[in-house]
Structure formats: C-alpha cells, structure tokens
N, C-alpha and C positions, 0 to 999 in steps of 0.2 A: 473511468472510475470503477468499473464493474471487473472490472481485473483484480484479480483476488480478493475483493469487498461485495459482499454480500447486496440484494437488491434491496432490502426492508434498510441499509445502512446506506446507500447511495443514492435514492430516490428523493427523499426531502434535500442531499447537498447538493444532487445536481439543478435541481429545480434552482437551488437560491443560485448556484455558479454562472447559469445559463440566465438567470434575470439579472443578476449583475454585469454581467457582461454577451450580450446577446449575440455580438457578430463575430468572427473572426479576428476583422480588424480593431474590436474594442478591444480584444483578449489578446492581441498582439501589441496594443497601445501602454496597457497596463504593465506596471511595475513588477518584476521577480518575489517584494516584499508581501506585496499586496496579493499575489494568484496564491504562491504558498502559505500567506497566513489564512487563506480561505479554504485551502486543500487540509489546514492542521484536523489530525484526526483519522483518516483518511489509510496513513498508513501509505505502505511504498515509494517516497517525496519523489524518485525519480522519475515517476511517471508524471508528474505535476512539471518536473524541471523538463521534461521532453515535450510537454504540451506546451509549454511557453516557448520553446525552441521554434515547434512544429508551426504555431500558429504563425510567429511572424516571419517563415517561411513562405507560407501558404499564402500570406497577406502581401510578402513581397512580388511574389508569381501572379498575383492577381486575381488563383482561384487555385481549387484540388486537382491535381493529378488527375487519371479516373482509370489507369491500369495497372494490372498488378506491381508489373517492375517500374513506375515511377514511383509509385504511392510507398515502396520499401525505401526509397530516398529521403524519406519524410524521419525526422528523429522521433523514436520510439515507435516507428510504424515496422512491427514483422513480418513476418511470411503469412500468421491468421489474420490479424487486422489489416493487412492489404489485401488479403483475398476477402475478407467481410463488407470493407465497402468497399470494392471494386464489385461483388455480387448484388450486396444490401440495394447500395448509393447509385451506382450508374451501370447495373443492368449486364455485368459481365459473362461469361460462364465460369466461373472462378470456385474454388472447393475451401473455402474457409475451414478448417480443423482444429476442434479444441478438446477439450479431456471427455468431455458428454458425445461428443459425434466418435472419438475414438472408443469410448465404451460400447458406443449402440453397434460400430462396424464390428469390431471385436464380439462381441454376441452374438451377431446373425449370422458371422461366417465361424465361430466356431473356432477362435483363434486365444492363444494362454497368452502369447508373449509376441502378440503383434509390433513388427516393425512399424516406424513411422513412415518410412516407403513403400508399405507395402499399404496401411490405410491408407493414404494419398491415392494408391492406383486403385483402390477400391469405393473410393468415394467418387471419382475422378470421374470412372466409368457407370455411375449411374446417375450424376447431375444431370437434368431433363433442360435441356438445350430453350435459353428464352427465359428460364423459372431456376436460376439458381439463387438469385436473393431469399424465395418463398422456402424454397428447399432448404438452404443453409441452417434459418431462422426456427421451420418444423424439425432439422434434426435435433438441433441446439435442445428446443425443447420437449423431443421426446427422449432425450438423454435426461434433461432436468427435472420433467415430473414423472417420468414414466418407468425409460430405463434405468435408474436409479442404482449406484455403489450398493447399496443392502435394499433389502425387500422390495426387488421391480416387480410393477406390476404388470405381468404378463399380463393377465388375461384384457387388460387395456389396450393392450399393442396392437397394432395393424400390422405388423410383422410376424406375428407369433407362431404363424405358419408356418414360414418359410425360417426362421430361427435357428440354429443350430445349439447355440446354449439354450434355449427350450427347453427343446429335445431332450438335451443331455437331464434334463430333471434339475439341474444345480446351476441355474445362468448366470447367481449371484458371483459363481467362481470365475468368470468372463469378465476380462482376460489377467490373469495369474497380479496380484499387487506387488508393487515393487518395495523391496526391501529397505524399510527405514534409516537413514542417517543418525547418526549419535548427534547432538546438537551440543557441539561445545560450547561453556562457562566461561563465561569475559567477568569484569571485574572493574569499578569505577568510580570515579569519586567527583560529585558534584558541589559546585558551594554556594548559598543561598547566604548574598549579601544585600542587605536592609538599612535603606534610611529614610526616615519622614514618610514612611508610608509606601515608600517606592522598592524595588526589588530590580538588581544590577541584573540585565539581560546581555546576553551575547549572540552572532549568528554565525552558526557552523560554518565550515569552508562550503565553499559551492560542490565541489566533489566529494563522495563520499557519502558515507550513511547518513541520513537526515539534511544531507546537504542544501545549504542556505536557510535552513530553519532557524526559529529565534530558541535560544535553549539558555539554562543555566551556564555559567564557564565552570572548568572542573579539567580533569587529568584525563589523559587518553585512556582507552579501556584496553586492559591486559589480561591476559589470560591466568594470572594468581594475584588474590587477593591486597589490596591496597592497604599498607599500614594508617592505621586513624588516629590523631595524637587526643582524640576524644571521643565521647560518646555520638553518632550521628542524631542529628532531628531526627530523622527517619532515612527507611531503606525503600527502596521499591528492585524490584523483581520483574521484567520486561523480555519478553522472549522476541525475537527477531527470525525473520525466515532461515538462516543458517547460525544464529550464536543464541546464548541466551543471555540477558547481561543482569550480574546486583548491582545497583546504584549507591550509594552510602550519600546523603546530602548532607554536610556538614556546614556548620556555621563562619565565616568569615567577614572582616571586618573593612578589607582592604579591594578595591577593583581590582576585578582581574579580566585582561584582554581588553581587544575595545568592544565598546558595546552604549547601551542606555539607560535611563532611572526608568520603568516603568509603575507606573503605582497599582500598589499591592489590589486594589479595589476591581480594578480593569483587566487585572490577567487573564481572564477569558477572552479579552480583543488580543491579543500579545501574540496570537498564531504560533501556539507551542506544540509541538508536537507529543503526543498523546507519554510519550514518558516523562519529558518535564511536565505537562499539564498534570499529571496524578503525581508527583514527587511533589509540585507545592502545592496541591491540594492537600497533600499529608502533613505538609507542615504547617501550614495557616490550621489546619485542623485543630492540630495538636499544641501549638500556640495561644490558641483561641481566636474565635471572630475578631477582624481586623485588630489585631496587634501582632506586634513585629515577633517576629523568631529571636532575634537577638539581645532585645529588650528583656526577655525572658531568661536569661540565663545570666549567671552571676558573673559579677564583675573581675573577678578569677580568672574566668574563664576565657571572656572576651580579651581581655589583656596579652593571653596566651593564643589566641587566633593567629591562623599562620597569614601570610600573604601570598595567595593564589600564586601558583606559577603562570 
C-alpha cells in the first residue's frame, strides 16, 4: 500500500485491510470484488490485483519464499520488495533500494546522475553483515526525514562529515532531477443511468487501468475530445500516472454493458474507484440530496438519451 500512497493516507486503510482479513490464507480465500472494493481509493488497482495473485500463491506454497530470487516469482514482488523482505522479514544480507536510499547514496558520494548500478554497488558494499533489515529501514528513513528533495537537514545527519554534497555547500542539487514527461490528455465519456434510486454500475475488464474496478459504463478514452449530443451533469478532471483524462458524465436512459442496480444511497459501499466516486458525487450534488439525475432534466431531453454503446 505504501507504494506511491502516502503514510497519513495508508495507515487507517491498512489497519481495517489487515482486520478484515488477518491471514494470508483469509486474503487468498476472499473474492477479487470484495479485496478491490476495499483497496477503492487507493489508487494504483494493479498493485491490489498483484496482492490477490500473490497471496493465494503464498497460501498454495504453504508459506513465503524467504530469498531474494524466489520472492521476485511472487506477482508484483520486484527487485526492492524482494530485497525488503528478504532483509526486513528473514534476516538476509540483501540491499533493498528505493528513491530516499538513492538520494541519500547519491549525496554522500557526490554523484548528479547516479546509475542504478552503480548505487547498487555502493549500497551493496556497505550493508553490515547480520543487520541489513535495521540498515535498510534507517536509510529508508534518513532519506525520508532527513535527507530530504528540498531543505535536508544536514546539520541532523550522522553523515554530514563524511558527505560529499555537504561539502559542495548545495546538497539539495544531489543528484541532478530528471526531466519531466509532458503528460498527455485522454478524453471520455461516462453515463450515469438511474432508476428507483439505484444507479447502473459496471466492472472494467480485469486488465487494464482500473481493472476489475466497479465504474460507471461509458466510451473508451481517446486522445480528442468526445462529441456530446447534450450538456453533461458534470465533468471531472483525473490525472493518472502517465495521462491526464476529462470525463464528461452524461445522462442516459438505457443499460449499457453488463453490470448492476446499485442504490444511489449506498454508493460509498459500491468500491469505485476515486474517479467514478467524485464523478457521482458531483452529480448527486448537483441533483440534489437523494434524487435521481435524470428525474431532473426535462422530458425532451430524456426522450433524446442515446443508448450506451
């Protein structure tokens, strides 16, 4: 969970994930609906859809790996988290490396555009034989509070000595930032279909962005703008790790894809992921407290409702 999600944002989800399902074998027992509707929010789903992989692997085996090259056999387990808990979990000499231990190695030696091979051999060779769990966990965190992207604070460091960006008077420049990606604009159209209080849900393919999530049905996201033969409820605006997507949620009158009723009241059980969840919060909004979207709009217009592809 702590993979690209913040601790103050994973702390209360892990707590409830880890009481709902306490063992291995519960979390391999459990339904694909059921782990991703509790990961909704969360962000990244594939790491969600790897943990359900992973576990009822683990559960089939009997127990974990406990070395580096088995534990990379595990789905969604890489080259850092099989060196993390092979160091962390069972005591290996292993060099787990992530963006805060490549900052801190990168400072001390005095490096702009340190290779990933070459921090490897430079972590490699000073993990203290017996204590790399301990080791791992204090680089982790004196990259996290200490050596810090802007304003580290040196004078905190127990390295500060021996430092080479120190030294240099500018350590914040340690090691050189890599030049931004343009994030291209996607483009998409959602449809928020309503009856008796319920709202047509669908789940994305298993592969794929969001995949297996419970989401609105709607048109594939293109790269130019989606013609709308009406005004949308609302837009929402959702940046993704490589695209950025507008949403248009238009009203519709007809199912589209398979899917379910689920009632408009419960949507927060519904495990949507964080763009459907703020798309019908915008429209229930803007609807008013529990009344339908489509109730609202004139009989014109509903008449005129296309039928989902």
């Amino acid at each position: 969970m702590l993979q690209q999600t913040t601790v103050a944002a994973v702390t209360p989800r892990f707590e409830q994930f880890v009481a709902r399902w306490p063992t291995i074998d519960a979390l391999a027992e459990a339904s694909d609906e059921a782990i991703l509707a509790e990961w909704a929010g969360l962000g990244y789903y594939a790491r969600a859809r790897n943990l359900i992989a992973c576990a009822r692997q683990v559960a089939a085996k009997g127990g974990f790996p406990t070395t580096e090259r088995e534990l990379r056999t595990l789905p969604g387990i890489g080259d850092y988290t099989a060196a993390a808990i092979a160091a962390i979990a069972f005591g290996h000499d292993a060099a787990p490396i992530d963006t805060n231990v490549t900052r801190v190695m990168a400072r001390l030696y005095g490096l702009k555009q340190p290779s990933a091979n070459a921090i490897r051999a430079l972590v490699e060779a000073i993990v203290p034989p017996g204590q790399a769990g301990n080791f791992a966990q204090a680089m982790m965190d004196l990259g996290a509070t200490i050596c810090r992207t802007r304003a580290p604070d040196c004078p905190a460091c127990p390295w500060r000595g021996d430092c080479a960006a120190f030294a240099s008077g500018m350590p914040e420049t340690y090691p050189e930032p890599k030049a931004k990606r343009v994030r291209p604009q996607r483009h998409g159209i959602a449809y928020w279909i309503e009856r008796d209080g319920a709202v047509w849900l669908v789940r994305r393919p298993a592969n794929g962005l969001l995949g297996g999530m419970a989401a609105l049905p709607g048109t594939a996201w293109t790269g130019r703008p989606q013609q709308l033969t009406r005004q949308p409820l609302t837009q929402v605006r959702h940046v993704f790790t490589h695209f950025a997507l507008d949403l248009a949620v238009v009203a519709a009158v007809e199912m589209a894809g398979d899917g379910w009723w689920h009632p408009v009241e419960q949507l927060d059980q519904a495990g949507l992921p964080t763009l459907y969840r703020r798309a019908a919060e915008q429209v229930l909004a803007r609807a008013g407290e529990r009344s339908t979207a489509i109730a609202s709009l004139p009989t014109r217009l509903l008449e005129e409702a296309p039928t989902p592809a």
